[in-house]
C-alpha positions in Angstrom: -43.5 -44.1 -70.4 -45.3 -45.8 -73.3 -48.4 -47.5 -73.2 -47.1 -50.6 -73.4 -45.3 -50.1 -70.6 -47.6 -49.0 -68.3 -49.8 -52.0 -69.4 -46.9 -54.4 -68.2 -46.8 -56.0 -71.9 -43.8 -55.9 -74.7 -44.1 -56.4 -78.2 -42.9 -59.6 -78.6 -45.2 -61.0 -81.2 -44.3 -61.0 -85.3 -47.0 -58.4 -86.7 -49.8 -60.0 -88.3 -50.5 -60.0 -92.0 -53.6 -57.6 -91.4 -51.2 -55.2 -89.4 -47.9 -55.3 -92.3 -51.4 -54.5 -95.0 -52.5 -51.7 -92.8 -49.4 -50.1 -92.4 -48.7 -50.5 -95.6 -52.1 -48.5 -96.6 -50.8 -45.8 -94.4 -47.7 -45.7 -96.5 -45.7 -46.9 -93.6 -43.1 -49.6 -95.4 -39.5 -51.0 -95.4 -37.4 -48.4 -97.1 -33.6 -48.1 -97.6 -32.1 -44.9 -98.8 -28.7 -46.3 -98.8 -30.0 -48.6 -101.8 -31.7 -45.6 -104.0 -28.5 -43.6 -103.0 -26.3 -46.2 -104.5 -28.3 -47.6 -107.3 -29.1 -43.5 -108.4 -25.1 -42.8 -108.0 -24.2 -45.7 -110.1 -26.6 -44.8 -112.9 -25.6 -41.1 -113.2 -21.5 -42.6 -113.4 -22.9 -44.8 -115.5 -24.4 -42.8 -118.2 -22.3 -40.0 -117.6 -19.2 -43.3 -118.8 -21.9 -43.9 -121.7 -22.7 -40.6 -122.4 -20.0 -37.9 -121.3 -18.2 -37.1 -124.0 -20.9 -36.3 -126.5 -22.3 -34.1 -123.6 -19.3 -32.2 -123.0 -18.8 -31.8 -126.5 -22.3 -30.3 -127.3 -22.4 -28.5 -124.0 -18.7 -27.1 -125.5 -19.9 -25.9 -128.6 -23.1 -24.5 -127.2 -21.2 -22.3 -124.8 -18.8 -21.2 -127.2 -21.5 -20.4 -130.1 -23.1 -18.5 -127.3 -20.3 -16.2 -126.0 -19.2 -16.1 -129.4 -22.5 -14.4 -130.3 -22.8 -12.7 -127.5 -19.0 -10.9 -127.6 -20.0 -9.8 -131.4 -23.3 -8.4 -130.1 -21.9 -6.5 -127.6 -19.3 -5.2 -129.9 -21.4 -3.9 -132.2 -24.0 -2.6 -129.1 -21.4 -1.6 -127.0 -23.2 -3.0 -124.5 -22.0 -5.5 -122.1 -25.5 -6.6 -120.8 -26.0 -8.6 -123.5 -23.7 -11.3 -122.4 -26.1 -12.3 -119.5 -28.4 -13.3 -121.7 -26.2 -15.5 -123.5 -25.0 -17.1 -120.8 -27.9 -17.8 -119.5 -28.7 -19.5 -122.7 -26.1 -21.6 -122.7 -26.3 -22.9 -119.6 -29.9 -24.0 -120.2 -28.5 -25.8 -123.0 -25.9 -27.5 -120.7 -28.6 -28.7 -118.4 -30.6 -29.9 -121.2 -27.4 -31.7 -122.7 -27.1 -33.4 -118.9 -30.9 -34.1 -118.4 -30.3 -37.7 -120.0 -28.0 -38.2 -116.6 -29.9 -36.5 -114.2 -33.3 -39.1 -115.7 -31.0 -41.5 -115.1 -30.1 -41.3 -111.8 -33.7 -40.4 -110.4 -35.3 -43.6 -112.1 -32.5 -45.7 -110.8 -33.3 -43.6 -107.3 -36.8 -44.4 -107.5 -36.3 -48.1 -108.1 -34.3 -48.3 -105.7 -36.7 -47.0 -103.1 -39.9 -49.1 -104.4 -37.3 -52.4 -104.3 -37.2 -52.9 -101.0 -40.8 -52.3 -99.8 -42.8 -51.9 -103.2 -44.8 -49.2 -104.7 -47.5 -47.6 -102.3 -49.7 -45.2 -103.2 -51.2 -43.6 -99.7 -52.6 -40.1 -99.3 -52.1 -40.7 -95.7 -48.4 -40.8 -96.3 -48.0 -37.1 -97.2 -51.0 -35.6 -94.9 -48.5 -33.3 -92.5 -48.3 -34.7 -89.1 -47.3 -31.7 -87.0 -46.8 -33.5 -84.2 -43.6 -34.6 -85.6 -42.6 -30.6 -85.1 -42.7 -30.8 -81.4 -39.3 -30.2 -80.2 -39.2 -32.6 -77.5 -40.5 -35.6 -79.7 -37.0 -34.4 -81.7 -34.5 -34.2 -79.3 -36.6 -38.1 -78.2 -35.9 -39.4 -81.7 -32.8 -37.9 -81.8 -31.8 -39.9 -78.5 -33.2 -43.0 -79.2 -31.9 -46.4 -80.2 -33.0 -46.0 -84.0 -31.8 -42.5 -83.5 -28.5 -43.8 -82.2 -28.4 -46.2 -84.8 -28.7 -44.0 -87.3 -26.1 -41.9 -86.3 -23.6 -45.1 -86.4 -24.7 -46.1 -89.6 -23.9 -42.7 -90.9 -20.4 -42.8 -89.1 -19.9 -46.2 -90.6 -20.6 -44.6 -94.1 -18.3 -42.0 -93.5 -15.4 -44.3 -92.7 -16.1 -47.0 -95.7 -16.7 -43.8 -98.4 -13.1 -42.3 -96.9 -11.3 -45.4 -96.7 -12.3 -46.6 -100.0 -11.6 -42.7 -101.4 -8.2 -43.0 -99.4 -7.1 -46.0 -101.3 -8.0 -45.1 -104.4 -5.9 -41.8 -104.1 -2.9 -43.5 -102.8 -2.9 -46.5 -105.2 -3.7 -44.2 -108.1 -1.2 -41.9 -107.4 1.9 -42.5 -110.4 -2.0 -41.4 -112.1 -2.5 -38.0 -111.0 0.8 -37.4 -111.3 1.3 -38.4 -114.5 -1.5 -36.2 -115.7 1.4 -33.5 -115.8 3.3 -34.9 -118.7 0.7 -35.2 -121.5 -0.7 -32.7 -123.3 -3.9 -30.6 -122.1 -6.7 -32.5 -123.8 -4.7 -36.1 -123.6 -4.4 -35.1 -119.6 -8.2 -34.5 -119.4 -9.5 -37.3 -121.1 -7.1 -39.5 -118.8 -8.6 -37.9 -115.8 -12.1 -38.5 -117.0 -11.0 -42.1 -117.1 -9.8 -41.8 -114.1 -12.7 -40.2 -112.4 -15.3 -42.3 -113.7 -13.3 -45.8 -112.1 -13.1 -43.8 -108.7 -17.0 -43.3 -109.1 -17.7 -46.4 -110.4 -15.6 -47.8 -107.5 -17.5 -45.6 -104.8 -21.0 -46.6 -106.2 -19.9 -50.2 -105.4 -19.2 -49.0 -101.6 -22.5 -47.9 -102.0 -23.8 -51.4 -102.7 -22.0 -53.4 -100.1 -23.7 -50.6 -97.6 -27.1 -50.6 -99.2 -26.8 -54.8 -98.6 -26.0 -54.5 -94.9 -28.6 -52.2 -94.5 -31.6 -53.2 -96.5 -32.0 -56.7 -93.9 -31.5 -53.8 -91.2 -34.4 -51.8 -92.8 -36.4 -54.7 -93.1 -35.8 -56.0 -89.5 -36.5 -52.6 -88.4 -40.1 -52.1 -90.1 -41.1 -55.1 -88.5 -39.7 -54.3 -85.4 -41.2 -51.5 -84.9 -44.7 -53.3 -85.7 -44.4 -55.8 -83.5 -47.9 -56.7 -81.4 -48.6 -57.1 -77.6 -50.2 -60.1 -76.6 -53.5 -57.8 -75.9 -52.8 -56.4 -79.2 -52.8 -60.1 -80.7 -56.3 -60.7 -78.9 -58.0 -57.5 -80.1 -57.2 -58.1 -83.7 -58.3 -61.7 -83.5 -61.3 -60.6 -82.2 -62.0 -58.4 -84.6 -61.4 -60.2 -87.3 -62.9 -63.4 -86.3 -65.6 -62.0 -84.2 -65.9 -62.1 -79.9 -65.1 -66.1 -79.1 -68.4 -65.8 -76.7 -70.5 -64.6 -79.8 -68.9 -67.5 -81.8 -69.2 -69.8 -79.5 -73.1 -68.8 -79.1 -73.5 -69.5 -82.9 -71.7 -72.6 -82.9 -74.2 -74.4 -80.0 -76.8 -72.5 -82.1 -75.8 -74.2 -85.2 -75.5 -77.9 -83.2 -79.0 -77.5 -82.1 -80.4 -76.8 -85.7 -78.3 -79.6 -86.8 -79.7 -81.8 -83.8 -83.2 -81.0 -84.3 -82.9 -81.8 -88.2 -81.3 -84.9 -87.0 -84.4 -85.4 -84.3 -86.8 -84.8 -87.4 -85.8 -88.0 -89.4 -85.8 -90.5 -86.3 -89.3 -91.5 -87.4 -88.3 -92.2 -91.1 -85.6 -94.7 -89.9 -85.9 -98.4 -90.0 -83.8 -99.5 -87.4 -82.2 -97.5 -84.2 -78.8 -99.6 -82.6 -78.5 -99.0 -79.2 -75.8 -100.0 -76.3 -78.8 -100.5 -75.1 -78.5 -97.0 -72.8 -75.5 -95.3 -74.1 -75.3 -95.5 -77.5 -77.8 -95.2 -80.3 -77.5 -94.7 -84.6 -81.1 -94.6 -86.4 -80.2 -95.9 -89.7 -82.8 -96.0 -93.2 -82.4 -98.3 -96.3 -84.5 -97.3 -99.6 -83.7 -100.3 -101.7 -83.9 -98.9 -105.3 -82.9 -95.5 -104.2 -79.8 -95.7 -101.8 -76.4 -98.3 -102.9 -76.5 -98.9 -99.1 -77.9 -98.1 -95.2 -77.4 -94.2 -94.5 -77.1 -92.8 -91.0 -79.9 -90.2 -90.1 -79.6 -89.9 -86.4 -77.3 -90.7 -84.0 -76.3 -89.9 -80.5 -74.7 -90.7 -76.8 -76.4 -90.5 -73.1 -79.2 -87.7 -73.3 -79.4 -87.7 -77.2 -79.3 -91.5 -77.5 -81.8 -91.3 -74.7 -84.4 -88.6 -77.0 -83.3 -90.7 -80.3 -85.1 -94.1 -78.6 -88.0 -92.3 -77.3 -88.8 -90.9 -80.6 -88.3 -94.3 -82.1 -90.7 -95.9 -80.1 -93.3 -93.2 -80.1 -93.2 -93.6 -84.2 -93.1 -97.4 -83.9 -89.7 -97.6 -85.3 -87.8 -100.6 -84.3 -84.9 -100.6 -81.3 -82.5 -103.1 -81.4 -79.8 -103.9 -79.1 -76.6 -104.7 -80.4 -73.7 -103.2 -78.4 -70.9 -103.6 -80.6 -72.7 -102.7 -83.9 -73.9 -99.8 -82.0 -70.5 -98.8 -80.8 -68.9 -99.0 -84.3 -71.2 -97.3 -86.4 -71.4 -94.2 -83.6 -67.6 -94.2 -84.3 -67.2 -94.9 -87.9 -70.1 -93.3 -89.9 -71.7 -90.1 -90.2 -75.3 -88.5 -90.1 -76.4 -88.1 -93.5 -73.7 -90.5 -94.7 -73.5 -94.3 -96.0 -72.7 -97.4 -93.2 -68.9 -98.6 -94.1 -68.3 -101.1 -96.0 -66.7 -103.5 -93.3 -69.9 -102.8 -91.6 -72.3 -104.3 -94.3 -72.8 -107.6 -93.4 -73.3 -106.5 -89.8 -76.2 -104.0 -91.2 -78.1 -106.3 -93.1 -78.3 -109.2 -90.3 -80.1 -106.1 -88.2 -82.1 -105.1 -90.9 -83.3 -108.4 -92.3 -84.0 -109.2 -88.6 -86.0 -106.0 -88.7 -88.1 -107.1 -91.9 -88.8 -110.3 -90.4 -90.7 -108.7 -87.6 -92.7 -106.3 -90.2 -93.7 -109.8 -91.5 -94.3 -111.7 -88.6 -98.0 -113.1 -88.3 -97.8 -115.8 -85.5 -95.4 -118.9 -84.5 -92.4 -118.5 -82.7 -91.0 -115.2 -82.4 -88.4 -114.5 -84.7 -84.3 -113.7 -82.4 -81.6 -111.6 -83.5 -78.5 -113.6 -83.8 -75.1 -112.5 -82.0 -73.9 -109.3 -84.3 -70.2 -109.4 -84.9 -68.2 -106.6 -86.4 -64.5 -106.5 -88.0 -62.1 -106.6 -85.7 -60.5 -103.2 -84.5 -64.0 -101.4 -85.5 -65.2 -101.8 -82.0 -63.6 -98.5 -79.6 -63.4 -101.3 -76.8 -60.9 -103.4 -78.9 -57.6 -102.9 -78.0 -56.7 -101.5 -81.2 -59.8 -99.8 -82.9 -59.2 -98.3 -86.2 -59.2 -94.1 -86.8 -62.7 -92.7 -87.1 -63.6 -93.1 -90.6 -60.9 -95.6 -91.5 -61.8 -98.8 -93.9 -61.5 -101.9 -93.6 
């Protein structure tokens, strides 16, 4: 029983990116041998089409300049040993005269097999795995489902190479038998004619296989990498780090943030409040900012320590719910009121100067502040957080 299922999970997830780039460093990709089989077969019939007859020609003259040679030698030796030789000569040269097809036919092999699943260059790939030499992990491959599979797919091949062979044959037939008739070297240039269209027709077998079987190939490989749900959770944690840990630096990071924010309470002229729920400290240089930043803001607890600091630095706290409301929703800490919320911001903030300046006499009030409508979150329809007016 696998490991997966003892642990009661299936690989029913896609593999990840990271898992496809590590297999892929172990040399572990999509590869069809049906499509280097076919495009290698149709390369040799194709240069041997291109090609053939100069090579039988040369390979012709070589061997007959060689036994020809080698007959007069062992005339005049009287000894027969010197043919070997000689024919070992000239078939050297016939391999040589062929070695343009047999190039041929392993580049077109090799492209085939990097087409699918690319070139990889892995020393893990050909570092001997003797486990694979067990004979029970054999006869367990050779009894699987791939192994099954593969067995089918070979049977399959069988029957399209033989049918395809088959009806070639029986529609060429009035051809072989009319190879008969002609003379000898008429006859075997019409059989090389012959031949290579029967190859030529057989590669293209090989190519409707290699397409049914490079998607399989492709389905396969990924099959076979699928992930487990605590697969899945194990990589994302280790590529993203434990969710505690993050979550640690994350409340880490919001109290730096809120004690920088905490910091520049005291250089704010104004702080909005609710009066208890909400409060935004804002600070207008005139000369030096194009409008009212936001340095501070806050709800409950925060809004709470945001007031307290304001009125042990004498900064003033002004009450104006909506205002308040709107600019927790709509502006930022370290960034500029909106514009809809100008006018709204300078009745506060005059108000504010006139208390710096107040000497004596009546007691300067703060008008009703109103805001745009749908900037309030208690309107019926309040705008998205950031939106303009």
């Amino acid at each position: 029983m696998s490991d997966n299922q003892e642990s009661g999970q299936e690989k029913t997830l896609a593999p990840s990116q990271r898992r496809l780039d590590q297999a892929r460093e172990e040399g572990r990709v999509a590869r069809s041998r049906d499509l280097s089989g076919a495009m290698a077969t149709f390369a040799c019939v194709a240069a041997l089409m291109l090609a053939g007859a100069g090579i039988v020609d040369r390979a012709m003259g070589w061997m007959r300049a060689a036994f020809s040679t080698a007959a007069a030698s062992a005339a005049a030796s009287g000894d027969e040993a010197v043919l070997f030789p000689s024919l070992m000569d000239a078939l050297g040269d016939a391999l040589l005269a062929i070695s343009p097809v047999l190039a041929a036919g392993m580049a077109a092999g090799v492209l085939g097999s990097v087409g699918l699943g690319g070139l990889v260059l892995s020393g893990k790939a050909v570092t001997p795995d003797f486990g694979r030499l067990s004979p029970l992990k054999g006869f367990g491959r050779m009894f699987s489902v791939t192994g099954l599979a593969e067995l089918g797919k070979a049977l399959l091949k069988v029957a399209v190479l033989g049918g395809v062979a088959g009806l070639l044959v029986w529609h060429g037939v009035h051809g072989w038998l009319s190879l008969a008739l002609p003379s000898v070297p008429r006859a075997l240039s019409q059989l090389a004619g012959m031949l290579s269209n029967h190859a030529l027709a057989l590669a293209g077998a090989l190519f409707v296989i290699a397409a049914a079987d490079v998607p399989l190939q492709w389905w396969q490989h990924h099959k076979n990498l699928r992930m487990t749900l605590q697969e899945a959770k194990q990589e994302n944690k280790e590529t993203e780090g434990d969710p505690h840990v993050k979550g640690r630096i994350r409340q880490l990071q919001r109290d730096r943030a809120r004690a920088r924010m905490m910091q520049a309470v005291p250089t704010a002229d104004v702080v909005v409040t609710n009066p208890s729920h909400y409060a935004v400290a804002l600070k207008y240089e005139e000369g030096r900012m194009s409008a009212p930043r936001v340095v501070a803001k806050g709800t409950d607890a925060v809004a709470a320590r945001i007031r307290e600091i304001a009125r042990e630095h004498r900064v003033a706290v002004v009450e104006s719910p909506k205002l308040a409301r709107a600019l927790y929703r709509h502006a930022e800490v370290d960034q500029e009121v909106p514009v809809a919320l100008y006018r709204a911001v300078a009745q506060v903030l005059a108000y504010v100067y006139q208390l710096r300046d107040y000497v004596s006499g009546p007691l300067p009030e703060l008008k009703p502040v109103e805001v745009p409508a749908g900037w309030d979150p208690l309107d019926e329809a309040p705008l998205r957080k950031g939106g303009r007016a």
